[in-house]
C-alpha positions as CSV (number, residue, x, y, z in Angstrom):
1,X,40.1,13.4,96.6
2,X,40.3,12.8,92.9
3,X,43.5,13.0,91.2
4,X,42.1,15.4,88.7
5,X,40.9,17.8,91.4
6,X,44.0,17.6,93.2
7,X,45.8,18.7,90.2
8,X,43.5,21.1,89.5
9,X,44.1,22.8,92.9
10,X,47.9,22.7,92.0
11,X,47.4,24.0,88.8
12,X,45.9,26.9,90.1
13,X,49.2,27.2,92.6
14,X,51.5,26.8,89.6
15,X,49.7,28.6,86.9
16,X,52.5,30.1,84.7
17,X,55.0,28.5,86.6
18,X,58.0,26.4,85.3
19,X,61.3,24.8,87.2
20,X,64.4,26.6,86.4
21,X,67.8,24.8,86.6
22,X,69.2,26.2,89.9
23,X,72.4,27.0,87.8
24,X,73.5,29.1,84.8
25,X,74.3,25.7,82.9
26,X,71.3,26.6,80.3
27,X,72.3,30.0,79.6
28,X,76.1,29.3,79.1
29,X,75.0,26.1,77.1
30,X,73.1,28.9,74.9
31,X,75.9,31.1,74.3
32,X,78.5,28.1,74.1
33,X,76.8,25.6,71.4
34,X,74.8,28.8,69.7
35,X,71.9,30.1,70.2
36,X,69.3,28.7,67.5
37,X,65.7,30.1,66.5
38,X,62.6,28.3,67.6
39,X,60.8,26.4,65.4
40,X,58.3,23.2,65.5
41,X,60.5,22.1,62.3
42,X,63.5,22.2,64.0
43,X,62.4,20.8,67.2
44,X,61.1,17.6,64.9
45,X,64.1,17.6,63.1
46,X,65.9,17.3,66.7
47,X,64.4,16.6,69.8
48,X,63.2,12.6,70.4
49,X,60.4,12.1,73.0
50,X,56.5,9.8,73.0
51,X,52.9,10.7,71.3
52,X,50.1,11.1,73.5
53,X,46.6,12.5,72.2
54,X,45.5,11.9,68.0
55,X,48.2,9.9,66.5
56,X,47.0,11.3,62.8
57,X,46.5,15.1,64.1
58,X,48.4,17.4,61.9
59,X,48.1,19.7,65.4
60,X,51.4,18.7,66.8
61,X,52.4,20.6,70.2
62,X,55.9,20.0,71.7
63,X,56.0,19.5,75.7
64,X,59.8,19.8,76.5
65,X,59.8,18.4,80.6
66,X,61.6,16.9,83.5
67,X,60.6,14.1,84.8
68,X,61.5,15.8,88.0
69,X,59.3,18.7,87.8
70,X,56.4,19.2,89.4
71,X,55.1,21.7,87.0
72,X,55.2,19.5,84.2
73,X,53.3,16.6,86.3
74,X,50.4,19.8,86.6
75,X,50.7,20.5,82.8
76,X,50.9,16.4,81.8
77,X,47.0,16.4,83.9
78,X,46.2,19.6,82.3
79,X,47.1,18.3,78.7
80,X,44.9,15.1,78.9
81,X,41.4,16.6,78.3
82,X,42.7,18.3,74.7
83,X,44.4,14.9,73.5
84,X,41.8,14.5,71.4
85,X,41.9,17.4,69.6
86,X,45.7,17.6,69.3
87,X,49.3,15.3,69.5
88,X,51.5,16.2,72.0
89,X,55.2,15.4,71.5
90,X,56.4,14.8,75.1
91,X,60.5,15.8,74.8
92,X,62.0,14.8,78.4
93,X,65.0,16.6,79.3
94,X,67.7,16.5,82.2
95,X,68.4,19.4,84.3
96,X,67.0,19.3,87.4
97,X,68.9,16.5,88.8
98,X,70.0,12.8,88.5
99,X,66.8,11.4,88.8
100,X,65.7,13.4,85.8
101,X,67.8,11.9,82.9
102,X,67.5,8.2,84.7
103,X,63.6,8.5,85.1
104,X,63.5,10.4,81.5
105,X,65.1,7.6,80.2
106,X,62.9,5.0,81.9
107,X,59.9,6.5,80.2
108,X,61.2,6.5,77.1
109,X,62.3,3.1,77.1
110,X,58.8,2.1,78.0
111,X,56.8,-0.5,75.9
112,X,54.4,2.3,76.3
113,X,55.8,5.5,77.2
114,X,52.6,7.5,78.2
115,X,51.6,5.2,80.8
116,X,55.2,4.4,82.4
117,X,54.8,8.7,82.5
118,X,51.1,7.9,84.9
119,X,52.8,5.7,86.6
120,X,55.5,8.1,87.3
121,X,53.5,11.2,88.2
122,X,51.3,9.1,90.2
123,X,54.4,7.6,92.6
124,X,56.0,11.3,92.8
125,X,52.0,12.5,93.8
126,X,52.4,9.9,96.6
127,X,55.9,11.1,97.2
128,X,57.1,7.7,96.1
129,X,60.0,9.4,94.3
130,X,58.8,8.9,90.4
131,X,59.9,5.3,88.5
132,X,62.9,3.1,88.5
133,X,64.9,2.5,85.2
134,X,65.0,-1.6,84.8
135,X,67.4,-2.6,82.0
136,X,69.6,-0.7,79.6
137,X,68.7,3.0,78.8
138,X,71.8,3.7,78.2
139,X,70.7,5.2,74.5
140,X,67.7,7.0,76.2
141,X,70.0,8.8,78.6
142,X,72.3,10.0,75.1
143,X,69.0,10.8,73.8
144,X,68.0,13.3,76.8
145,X,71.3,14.4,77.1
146,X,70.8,15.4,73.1
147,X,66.8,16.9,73.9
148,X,68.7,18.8,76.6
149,X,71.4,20.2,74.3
150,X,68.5,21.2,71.7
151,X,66.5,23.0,74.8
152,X,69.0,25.0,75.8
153,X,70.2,25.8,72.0
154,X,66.6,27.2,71.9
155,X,67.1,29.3,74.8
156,X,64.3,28.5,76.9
157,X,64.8,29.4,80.3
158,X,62.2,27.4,82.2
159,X,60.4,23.8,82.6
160,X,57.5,23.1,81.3
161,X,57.9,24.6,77.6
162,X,55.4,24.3,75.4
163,X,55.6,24.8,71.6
164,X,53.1,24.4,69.0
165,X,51.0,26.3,66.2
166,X,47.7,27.7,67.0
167,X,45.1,25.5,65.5
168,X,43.2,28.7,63.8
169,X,46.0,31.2,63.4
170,X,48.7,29.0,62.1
171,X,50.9,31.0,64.0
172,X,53.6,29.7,66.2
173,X,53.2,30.3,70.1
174,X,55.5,29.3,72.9
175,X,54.8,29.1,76.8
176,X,57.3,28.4,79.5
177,X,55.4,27.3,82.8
178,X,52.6,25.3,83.3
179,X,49.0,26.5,82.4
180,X,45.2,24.9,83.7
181,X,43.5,23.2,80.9
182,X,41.4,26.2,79.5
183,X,44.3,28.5,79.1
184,X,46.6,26.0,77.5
185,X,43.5,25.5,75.1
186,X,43.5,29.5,74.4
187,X,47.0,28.8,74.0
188,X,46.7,26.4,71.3
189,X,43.5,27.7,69.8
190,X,41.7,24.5,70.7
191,X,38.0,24.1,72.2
192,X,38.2,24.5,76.0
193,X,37.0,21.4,77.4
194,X,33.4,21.2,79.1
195,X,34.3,21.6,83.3
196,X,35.6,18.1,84.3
């Protein structure tokens, strides 16, 4: 089976679906730190993560993900055929568990941070348990722990979330939860890929 029809067959289980932090540690780091409006200016004034898709597109969308969650492993396969026509800002966070901050941190650190993220989602695929951090990411974990703090600031309640401007509306939209291909295009007001 193809990797790409595998995911597709989870996509359509996870359609709108995100991980939630089992606890209430988002919502009362809301209401703790202050809550703060959603913006793509203030996420790229705050959050740090890796380019994938058109490095000079002005269409910028902002993936905030665990490296632990499945649904952002659908939505990372389901991004890939509209990299072309957009760059996504891939913001890992940590609140799922250990791993997530230490494999977060691994990716970032990465001489190339979108294929360490392959490799990643292809080891958890195989139930291989996602990559190993090798050397020092000792600034990468401050840096997640920082993407995390701005996440919850925003309020979002879920993993995958997805921030961006349409591409013919100009106006901001927002999705928690992971989406197939074609609606994450509607989403973004992108052209919906021909069938794979």
């Amino acid at each position: 089976m193809k990797i790409t029809t595998f995911f597709t067959a989870v996509l359509a289980l996870f359609l709108l679906t995100g991980c939630k932090d089992s606890g209430s540690s988002a919502a009362s780091a809301a209401s703790s730190s202050g809550s703060i409006a959603v913006s793509t200016e203030a996420i790229a004034a705050g959050a740090t993560g890796f380019n994938v898709g058109s490095p000079m597109s002005t269409r910028i969308v902002y993936v905030f993900f665990d490296a632990q969650c499945s649904h952002c492993g659908a939505l990372w396969y389901a991004a890939k055929p509209l990299k072309s026509q957009a760059r996504f800002v891939w913001i890992p966070v940590g609140i799922l568990n250990a791993a997530s901050t230490s494999q977060g941190a691994a990716i970032l650190a990465a001489a190339d941070p979108a294929a360490a993220m392959d490799q990643h989602e292809v080891s958890l695929m195989a139930k291989g348990g996602g990559i190993s951090a090798s050397g020092n990411t000792d600034a990468q974990k401050e840096t997640i722990k920082k993407n995390t703090e701005l996440m919850n600031r925003f309020g979002f309640a879920s993993i995958p979330t997805i921030v961006g401007k349409h591409a013919q509306t100009g106006q901001m939209v927002k999705q928690e939860g992971a989406m197939a291909t074609a609606a994450l295009a509607n989403l973004l007001g992108l052209q919906v890929p021909a069938a794979q």
